[in-house]
PQR file with spaces between the fields and no chain letter, atoms N, CA, C, O and H, PARSE charges and radii, in Angstrom:
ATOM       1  N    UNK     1      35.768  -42.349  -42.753 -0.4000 1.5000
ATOM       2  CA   UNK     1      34.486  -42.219  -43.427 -0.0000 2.0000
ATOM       3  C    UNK     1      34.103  -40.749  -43.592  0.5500 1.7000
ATOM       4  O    UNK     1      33.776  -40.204  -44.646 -0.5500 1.4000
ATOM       5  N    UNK     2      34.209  -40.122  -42.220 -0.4000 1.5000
ATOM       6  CA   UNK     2      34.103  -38.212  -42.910 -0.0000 2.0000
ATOM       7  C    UNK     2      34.181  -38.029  -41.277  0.5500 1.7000
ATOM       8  O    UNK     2      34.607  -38.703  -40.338 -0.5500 1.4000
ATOM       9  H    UNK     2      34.475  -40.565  -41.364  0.4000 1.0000
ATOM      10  N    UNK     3      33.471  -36.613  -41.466 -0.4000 1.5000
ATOM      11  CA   UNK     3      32.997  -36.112  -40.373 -0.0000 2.0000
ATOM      12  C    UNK     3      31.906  -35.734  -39.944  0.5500 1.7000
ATOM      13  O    UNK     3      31.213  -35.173  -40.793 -0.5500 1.4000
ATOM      14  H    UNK     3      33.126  -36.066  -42.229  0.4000 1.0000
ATOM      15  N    UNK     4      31.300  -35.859  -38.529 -0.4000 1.5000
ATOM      16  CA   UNK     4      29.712  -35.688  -38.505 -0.0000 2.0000
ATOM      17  C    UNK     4      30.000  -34.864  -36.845  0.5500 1.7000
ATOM      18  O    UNK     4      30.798  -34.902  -35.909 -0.5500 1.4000
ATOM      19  H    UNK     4      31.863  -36.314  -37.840  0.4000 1.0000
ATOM      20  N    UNK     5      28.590  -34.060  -37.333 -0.4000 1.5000
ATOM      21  CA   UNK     5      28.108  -33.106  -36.190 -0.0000 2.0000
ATOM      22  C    UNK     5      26.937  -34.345  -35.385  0.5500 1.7000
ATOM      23  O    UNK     5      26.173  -34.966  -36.123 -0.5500 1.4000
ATOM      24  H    UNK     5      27.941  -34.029  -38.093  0.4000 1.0000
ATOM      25  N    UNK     6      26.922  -34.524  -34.287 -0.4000 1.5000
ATOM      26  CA   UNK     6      25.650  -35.357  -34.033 -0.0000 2.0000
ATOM      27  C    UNK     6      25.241  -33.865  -32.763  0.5500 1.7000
ATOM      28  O    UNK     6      25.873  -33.027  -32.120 -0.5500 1.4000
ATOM      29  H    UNK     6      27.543  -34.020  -33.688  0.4000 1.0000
ATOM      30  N    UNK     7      24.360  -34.116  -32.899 -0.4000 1.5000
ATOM      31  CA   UNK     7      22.923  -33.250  -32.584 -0.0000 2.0000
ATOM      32  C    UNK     7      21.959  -34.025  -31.228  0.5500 1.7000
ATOM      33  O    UNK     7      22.034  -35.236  -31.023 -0.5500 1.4000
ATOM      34  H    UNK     7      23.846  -34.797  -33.422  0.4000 1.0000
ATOM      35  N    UNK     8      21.227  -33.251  -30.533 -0.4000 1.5000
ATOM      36  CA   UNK     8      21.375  -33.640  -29.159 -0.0000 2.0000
ATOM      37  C    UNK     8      20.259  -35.000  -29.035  0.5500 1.7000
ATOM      38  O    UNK     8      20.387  -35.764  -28.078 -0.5500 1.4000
ATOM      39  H    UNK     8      21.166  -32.267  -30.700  0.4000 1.0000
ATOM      40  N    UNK     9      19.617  -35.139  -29.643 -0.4000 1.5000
ATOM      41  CA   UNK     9      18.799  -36.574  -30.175 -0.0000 2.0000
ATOM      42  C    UNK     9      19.564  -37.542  -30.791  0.5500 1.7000
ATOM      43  O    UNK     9      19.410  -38.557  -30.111 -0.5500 1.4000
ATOM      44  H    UNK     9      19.513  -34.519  -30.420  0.4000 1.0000
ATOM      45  N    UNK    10      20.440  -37.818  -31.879 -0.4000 1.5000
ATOM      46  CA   UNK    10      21.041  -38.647  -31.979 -0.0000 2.0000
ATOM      47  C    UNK    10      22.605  -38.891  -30.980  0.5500 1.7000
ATOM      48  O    UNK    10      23.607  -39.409  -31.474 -0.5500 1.4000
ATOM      49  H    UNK    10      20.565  -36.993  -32.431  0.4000 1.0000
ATOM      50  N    UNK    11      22.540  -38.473  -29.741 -0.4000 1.5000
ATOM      51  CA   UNK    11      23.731  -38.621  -28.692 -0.0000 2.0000
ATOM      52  C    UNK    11      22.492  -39.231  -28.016  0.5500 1.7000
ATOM      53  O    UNK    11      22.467  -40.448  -27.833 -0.5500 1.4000
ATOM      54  H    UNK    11      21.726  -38.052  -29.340  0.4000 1.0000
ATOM      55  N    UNK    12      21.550  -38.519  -27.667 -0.4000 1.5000
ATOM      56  CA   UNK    12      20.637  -39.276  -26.886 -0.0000 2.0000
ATOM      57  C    UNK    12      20.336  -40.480  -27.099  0.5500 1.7000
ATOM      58  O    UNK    12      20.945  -41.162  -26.274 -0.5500 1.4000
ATOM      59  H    UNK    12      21.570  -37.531  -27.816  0.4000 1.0000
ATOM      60  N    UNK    13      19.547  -41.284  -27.954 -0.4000 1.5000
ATOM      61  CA   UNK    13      19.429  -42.392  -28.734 -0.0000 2.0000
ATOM      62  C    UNK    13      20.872  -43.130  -28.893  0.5500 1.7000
ATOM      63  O    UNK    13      20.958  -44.356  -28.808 -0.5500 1.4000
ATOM      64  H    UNK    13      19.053  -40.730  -28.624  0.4000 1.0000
ATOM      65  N    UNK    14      21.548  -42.629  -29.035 -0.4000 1.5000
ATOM      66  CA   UNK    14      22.675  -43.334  -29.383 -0.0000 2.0000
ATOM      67  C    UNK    14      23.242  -43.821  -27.403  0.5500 1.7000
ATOM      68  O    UNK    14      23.468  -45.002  -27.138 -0.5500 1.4000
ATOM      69  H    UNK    14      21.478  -41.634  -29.104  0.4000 1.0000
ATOM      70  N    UNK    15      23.298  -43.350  -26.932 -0.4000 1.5000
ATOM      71  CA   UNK    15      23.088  -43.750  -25.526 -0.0000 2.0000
ATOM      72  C    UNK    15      22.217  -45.194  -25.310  0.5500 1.7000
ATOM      73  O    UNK    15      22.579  -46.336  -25.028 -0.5500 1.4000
ATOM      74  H    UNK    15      23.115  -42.391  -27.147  0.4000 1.0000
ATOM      75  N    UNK    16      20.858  -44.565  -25.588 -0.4000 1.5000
ATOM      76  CA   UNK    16      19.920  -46.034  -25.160 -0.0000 2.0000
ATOM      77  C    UNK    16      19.691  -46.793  -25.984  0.5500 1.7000
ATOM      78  O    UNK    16      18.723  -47.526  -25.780 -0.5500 1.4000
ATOM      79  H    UNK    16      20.564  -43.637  -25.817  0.4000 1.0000
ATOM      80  N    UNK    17      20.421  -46.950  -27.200 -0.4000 1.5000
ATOM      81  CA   UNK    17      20.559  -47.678  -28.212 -0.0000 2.0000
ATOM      82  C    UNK    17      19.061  -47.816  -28.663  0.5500 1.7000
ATOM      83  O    UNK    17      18.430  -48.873  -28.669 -0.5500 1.4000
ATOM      84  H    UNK    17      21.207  -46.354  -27.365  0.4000 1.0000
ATOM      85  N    UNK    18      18.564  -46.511  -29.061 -0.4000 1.5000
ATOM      86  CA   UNK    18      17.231  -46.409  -29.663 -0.0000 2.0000
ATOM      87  C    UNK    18      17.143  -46.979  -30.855  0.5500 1.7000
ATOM      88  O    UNK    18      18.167  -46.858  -31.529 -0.5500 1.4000
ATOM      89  H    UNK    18      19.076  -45.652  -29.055  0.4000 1.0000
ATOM      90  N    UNK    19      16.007  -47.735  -31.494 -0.4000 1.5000
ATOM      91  CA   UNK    19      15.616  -48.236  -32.631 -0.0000 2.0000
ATOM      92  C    UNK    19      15.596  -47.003  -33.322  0.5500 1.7000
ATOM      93  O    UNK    19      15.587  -47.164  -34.542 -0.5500 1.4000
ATOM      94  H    UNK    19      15.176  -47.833  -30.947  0.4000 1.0000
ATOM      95  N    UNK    20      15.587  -45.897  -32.973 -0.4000 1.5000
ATOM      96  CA   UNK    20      15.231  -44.635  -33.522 -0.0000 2.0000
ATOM      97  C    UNK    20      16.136  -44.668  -34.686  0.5500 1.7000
ATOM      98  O    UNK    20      15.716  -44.860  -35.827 -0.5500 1.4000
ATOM      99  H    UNK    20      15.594  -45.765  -31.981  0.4000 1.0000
ATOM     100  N    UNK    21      17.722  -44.428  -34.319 -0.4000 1.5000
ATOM     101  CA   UNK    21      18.395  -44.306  -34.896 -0.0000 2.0000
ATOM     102  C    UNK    21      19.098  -45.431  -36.448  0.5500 1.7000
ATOM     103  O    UNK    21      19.445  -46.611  -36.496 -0.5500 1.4000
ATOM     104  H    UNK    21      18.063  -44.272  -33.392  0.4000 1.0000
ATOM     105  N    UNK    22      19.030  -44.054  -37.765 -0.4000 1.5000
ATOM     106  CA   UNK    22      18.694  -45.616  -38.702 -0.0000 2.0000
ATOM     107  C    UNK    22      20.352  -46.067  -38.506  0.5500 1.7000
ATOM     108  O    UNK    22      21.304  -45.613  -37.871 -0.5500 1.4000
ATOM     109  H    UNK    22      18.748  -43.096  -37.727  0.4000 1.0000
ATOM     110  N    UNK    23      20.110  -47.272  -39.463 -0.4000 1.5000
ATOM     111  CA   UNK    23      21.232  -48.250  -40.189 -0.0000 2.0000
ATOM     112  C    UNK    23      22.407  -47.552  -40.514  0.5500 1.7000
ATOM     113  O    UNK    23      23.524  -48.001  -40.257 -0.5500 1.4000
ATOM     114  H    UNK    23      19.337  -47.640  -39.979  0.4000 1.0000
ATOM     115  N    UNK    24      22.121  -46.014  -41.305 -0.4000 1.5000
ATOM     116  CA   UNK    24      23.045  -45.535  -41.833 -0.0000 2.0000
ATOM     117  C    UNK    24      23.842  -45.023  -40.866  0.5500 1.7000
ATOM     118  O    UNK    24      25.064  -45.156  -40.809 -0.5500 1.4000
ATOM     119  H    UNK    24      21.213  -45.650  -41.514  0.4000 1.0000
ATOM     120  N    UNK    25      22.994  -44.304  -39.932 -0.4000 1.5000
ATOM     121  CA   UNK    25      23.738  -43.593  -38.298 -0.0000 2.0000
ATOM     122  C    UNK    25      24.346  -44.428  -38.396  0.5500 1.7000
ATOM     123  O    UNK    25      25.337  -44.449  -39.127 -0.5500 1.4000
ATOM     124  H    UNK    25      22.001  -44.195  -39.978  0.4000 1.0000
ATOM     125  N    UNK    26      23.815  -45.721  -37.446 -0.4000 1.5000
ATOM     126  CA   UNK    26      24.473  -46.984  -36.570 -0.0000 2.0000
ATOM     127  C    UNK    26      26.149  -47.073  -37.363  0.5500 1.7000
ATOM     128  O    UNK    26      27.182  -47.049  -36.694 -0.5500 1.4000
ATOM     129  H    UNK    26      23.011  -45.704  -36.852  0.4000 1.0000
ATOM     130  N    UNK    27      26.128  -47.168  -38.769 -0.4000 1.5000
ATOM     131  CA   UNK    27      27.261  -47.240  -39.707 -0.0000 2.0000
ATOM     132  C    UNK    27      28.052  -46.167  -39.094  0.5500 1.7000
ATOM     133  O    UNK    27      29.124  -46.339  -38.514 -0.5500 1.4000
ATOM     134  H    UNK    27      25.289  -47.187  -39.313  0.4000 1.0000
ATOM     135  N    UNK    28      27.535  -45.206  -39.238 -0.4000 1.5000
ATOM     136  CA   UNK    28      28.571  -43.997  -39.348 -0.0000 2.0000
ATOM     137  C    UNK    28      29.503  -44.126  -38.040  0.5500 1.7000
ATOM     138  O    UNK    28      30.730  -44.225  -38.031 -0.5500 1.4000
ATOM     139  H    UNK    28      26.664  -45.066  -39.709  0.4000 1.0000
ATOM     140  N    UNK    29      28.294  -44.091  -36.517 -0.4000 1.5000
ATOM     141  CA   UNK    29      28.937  -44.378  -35.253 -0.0000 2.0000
ATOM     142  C    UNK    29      29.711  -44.967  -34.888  0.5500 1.7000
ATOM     143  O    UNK    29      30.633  -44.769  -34.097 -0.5500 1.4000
ATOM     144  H    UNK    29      27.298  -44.010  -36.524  0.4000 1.0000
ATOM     145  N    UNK    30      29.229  -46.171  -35.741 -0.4000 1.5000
ATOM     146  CA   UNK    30      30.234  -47.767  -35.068 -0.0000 2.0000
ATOM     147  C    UNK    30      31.920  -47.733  -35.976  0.5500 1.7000
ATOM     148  O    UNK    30      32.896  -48.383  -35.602 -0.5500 1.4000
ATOM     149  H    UNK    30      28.480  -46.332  -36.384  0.4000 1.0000
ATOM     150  N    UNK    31      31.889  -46.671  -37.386 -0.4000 1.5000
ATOM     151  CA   UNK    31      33.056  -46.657  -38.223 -0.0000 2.0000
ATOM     152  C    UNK    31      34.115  -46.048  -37.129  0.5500 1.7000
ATOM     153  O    UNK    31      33.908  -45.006  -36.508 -0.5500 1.4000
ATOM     154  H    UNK    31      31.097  -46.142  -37.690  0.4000 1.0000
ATOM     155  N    UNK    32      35.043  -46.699  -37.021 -0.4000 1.5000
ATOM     156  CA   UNK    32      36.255  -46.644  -36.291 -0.0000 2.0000
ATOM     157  C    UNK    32      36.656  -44.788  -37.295  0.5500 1.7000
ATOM     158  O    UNK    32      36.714  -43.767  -36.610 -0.5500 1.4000
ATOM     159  H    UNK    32      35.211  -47.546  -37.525  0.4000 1.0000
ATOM     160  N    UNK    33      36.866  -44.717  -38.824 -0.4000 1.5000
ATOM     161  CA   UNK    33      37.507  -43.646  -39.172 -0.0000 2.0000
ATOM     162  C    UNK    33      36.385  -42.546  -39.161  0.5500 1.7000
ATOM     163  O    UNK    33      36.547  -41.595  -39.927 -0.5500 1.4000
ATOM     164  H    UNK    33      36.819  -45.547  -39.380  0.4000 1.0000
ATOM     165  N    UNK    34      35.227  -42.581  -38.343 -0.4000 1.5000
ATOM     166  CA   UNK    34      34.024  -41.770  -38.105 -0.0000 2.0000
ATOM     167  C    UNK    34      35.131  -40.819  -37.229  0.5500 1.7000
ATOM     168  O    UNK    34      35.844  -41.280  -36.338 -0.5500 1.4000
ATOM     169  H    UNK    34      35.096  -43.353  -37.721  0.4000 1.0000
ATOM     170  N    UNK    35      35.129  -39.455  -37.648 -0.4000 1.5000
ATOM     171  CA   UNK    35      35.058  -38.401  -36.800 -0.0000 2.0000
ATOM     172  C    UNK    35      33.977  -37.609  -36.599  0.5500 1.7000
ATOM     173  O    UNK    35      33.505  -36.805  -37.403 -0.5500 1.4000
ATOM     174  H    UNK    35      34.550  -39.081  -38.372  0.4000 1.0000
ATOM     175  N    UNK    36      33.434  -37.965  -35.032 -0.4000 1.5000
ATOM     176  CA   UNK    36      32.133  -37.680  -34.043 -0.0000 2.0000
ATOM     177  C    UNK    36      32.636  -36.718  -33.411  0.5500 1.7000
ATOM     178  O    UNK    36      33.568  -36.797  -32.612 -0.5500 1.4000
ATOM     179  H    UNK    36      33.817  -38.618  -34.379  0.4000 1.0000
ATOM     180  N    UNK    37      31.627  -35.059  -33.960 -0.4000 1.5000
ATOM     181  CA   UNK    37      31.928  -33.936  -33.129 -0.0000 2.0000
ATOM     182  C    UNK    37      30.147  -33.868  -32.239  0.5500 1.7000
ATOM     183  O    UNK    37      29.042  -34.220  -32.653 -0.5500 1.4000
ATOM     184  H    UNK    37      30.869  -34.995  -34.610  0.4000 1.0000
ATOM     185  N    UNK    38      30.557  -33.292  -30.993 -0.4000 1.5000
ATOM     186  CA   UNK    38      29.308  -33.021  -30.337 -0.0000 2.0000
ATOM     187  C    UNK    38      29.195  -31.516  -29.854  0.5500 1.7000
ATOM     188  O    UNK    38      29.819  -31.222  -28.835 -0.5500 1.4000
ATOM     189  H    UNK    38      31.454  -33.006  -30.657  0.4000 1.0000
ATOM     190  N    UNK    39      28.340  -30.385  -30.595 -0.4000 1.5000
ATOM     191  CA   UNK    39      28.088  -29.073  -30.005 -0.0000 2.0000
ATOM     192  C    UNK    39      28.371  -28.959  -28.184  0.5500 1.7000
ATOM     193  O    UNK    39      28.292  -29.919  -27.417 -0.5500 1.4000
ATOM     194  H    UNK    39      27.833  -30.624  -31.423  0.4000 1.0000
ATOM     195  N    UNK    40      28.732  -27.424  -27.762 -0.4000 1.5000
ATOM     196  CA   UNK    40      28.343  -27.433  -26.623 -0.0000 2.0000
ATOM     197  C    UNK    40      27.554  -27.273  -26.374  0.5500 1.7000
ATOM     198  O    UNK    40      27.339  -27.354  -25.165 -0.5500 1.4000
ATOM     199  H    UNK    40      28.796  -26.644  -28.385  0.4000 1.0000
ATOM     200  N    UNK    41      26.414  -26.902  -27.300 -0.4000 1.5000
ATOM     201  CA   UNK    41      25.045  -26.610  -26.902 -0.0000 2.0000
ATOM     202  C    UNK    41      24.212  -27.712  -26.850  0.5500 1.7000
ATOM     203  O    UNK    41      23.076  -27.599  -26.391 -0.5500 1.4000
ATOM     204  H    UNK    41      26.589  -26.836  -28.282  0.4000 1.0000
ATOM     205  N    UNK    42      24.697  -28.907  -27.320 -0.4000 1.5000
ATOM     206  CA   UNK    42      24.141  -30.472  -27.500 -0.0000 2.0000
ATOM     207  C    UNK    42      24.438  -30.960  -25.783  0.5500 1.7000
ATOM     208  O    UNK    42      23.874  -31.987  -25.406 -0.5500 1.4000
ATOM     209  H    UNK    42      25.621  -28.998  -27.693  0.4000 1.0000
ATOM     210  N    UNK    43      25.128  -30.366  -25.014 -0.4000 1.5000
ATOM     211  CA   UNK    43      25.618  -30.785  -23.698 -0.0000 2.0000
ATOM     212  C    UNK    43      24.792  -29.949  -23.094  0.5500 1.7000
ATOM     213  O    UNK    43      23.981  -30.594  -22.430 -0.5500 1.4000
ATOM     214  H    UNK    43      25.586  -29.532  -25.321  0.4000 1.0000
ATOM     215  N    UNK    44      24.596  -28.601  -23.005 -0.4000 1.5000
ATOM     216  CA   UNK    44      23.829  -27.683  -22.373 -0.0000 2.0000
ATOM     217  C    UNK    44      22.492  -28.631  -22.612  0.5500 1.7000
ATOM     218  O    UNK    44      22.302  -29.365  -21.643 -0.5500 1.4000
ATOM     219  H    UNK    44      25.255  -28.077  -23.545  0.4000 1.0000
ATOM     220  N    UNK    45      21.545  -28.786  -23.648 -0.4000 1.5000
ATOM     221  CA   UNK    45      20.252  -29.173  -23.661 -0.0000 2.0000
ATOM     222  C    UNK    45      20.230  -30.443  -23.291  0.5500 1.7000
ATOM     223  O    UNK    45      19.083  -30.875  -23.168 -0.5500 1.4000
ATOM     224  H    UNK    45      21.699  -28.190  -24.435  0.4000 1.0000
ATOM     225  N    UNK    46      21.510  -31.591  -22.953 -0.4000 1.5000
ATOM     226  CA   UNK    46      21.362  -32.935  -22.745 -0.0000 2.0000
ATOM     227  C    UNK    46      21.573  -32.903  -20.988  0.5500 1.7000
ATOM     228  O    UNK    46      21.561  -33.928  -20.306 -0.5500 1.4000
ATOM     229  H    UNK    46      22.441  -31.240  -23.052  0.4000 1.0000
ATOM     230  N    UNK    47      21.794  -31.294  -20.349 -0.4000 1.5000
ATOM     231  CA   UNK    47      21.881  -31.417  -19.456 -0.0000 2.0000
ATOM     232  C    UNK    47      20.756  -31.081  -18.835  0.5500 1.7000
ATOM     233  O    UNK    47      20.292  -31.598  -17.819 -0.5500 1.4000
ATOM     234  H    UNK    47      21.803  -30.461  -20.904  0.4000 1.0000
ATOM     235  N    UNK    48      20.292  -30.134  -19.516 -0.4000 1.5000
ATOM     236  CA   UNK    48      18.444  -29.628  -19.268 -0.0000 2.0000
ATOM     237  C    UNK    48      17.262  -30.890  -19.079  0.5500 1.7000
ATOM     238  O    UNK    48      16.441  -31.028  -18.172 -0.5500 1.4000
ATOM     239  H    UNK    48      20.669  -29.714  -20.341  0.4000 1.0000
ATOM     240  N    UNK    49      17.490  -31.679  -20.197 -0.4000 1.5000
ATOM     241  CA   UNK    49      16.888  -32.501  -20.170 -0.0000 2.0000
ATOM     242  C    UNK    49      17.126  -33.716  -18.867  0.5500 1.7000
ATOM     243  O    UNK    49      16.315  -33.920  -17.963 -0.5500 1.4000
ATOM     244  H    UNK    49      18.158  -31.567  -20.933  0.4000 1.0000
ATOM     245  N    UNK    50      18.141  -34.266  -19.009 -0.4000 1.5000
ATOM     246  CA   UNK    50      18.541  -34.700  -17.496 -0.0000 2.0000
ATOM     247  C    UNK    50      18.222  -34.433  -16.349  0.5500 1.7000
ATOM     248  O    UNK    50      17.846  -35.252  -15.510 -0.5500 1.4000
ATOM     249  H    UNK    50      18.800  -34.101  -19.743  0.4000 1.0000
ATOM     250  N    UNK    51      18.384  -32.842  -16.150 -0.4000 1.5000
ATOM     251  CA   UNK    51      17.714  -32.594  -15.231 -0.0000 2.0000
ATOM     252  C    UNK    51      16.221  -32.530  -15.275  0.5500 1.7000
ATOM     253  O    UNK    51      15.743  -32.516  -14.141 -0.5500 1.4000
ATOM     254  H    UNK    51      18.689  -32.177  -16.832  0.4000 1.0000
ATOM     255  N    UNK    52      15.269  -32.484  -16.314 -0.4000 1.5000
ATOM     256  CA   UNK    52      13.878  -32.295  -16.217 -0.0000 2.0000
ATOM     257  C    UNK    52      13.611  -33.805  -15.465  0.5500 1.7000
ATOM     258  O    UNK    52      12.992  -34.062  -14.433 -0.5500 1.4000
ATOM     259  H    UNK    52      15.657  -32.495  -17.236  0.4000 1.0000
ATOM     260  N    UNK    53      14.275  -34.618  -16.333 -0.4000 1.5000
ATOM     261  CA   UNK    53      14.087  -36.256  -15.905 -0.0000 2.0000
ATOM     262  C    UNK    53      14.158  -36.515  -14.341  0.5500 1.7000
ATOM     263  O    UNK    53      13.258  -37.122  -13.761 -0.5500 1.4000
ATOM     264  H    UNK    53      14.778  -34.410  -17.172  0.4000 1.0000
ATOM     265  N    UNK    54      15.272  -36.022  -13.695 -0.4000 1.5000
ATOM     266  CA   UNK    54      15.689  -36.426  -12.808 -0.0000 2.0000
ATOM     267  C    UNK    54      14.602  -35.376  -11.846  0.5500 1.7000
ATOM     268  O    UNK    54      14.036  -36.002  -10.950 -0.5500 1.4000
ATOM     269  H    UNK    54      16.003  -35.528  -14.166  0.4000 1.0000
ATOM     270  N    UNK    55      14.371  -34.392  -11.896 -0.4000 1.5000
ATOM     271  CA   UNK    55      13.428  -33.727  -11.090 -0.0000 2.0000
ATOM     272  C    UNK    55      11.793  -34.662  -10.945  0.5500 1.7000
ATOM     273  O    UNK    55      11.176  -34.927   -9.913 -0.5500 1.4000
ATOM     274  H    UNK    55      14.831  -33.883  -12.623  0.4000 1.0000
ATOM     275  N    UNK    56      11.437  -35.000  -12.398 -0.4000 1.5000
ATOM     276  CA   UNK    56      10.104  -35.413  -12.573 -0.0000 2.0000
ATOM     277  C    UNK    56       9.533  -36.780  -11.705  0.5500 1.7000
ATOM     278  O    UNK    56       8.407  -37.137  -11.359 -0.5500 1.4000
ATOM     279  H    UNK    56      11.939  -34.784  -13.236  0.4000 1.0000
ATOM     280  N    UNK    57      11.479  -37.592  -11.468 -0.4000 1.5000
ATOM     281  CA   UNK    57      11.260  -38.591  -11.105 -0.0000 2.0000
ATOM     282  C    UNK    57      11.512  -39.005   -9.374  0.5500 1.7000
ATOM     283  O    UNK    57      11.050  -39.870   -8.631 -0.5500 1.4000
ATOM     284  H    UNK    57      12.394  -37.302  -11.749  0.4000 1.0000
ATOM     285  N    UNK    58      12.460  -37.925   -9.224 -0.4000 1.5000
ATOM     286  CA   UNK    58      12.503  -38.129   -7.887 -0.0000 2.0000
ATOM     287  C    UNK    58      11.681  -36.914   -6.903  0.5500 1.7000
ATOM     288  O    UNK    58      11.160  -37.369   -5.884 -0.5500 1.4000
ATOM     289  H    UNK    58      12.835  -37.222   -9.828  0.4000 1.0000
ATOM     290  N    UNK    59      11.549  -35.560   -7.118 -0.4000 1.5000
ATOM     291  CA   UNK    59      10.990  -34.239   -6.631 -0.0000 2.0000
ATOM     292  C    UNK    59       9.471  -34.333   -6.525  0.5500 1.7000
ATOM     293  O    UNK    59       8.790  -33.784   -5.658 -0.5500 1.4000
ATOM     294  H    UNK    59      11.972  -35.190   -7.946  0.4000 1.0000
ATOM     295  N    UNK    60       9.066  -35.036   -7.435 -0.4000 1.5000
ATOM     296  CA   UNK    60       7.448  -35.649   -7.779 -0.0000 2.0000
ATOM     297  C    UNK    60       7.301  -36.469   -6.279  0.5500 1.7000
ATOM     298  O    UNK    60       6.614  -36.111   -5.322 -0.5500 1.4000
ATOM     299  H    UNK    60       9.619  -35.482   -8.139  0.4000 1.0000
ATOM     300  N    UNK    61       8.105  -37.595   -6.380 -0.4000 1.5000
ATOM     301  CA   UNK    61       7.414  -38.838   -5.074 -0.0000 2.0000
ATOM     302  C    UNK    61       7.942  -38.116   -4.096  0.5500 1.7000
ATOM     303  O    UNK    61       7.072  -38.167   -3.227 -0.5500 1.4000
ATOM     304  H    UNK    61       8.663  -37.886   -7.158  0.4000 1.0000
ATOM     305  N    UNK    62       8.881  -37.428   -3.655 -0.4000 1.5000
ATOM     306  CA   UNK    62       9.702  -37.460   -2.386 -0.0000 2.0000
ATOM     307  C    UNK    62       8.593  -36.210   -1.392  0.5500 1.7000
ATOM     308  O    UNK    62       7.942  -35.290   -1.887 -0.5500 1.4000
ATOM     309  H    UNK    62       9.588  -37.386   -4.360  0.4000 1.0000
ATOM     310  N    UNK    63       8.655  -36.459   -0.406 -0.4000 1.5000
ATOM     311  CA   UNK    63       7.284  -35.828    0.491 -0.0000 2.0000
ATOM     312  C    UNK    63       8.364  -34.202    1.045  0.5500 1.7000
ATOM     313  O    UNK    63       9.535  -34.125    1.418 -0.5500 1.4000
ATOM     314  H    UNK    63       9.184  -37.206   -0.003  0.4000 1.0000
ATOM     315  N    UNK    64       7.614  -33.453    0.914 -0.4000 1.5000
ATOM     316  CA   UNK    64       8.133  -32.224    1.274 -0.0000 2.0000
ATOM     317  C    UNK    64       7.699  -32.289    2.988  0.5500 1.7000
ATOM     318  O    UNK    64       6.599  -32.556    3.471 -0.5500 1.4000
ATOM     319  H    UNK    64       6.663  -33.515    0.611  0.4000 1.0000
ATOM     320  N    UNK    65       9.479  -31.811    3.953 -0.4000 1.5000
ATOM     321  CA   UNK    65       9.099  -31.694    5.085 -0.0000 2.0000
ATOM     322  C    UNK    65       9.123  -30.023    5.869  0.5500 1.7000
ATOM     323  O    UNK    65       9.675  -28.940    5.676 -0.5500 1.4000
ATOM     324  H    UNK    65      10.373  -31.595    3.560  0.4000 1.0000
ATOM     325  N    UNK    66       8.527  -30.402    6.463 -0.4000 1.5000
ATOM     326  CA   UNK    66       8.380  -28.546    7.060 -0.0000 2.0000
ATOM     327  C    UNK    66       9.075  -28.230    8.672  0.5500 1.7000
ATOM     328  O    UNK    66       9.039  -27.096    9.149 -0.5500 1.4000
ATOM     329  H    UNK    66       8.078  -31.282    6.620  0.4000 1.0000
């Protein structure tokens, strides 16, 4: 089908199988002759973000000991 850059929102979404992402994506992804490139900088910010998540959710409740 071609080639596509996906960008750090549609890797994301495409993960949690967001409604976000349209019909045409979903096409492109699911095409077996889809060649899917992903930046390294799409990994750097999907790792930022990960970590914001993972801080917000566990660093927040967990009780600081002294």
């Amino acid at each position: 089908m071609g080639r596509y850059l996906l960008d750090t929102h549609t890797l994301l979404w495409m993960q949690e199988d967001s409604s976000r992402l349209s019909d045409r994506v979903r096409e492109i992804i699911e095409d077996a002759d889809s060649e899917l490139y992903v930046s390294i900088a799409t990994f750097n910010l999907y790792s930022c973000t990960a970590c914001k998540y993972f801080f917000a959710q566990n660093i927040a409740a967990a009780p600081f000991s002294t």
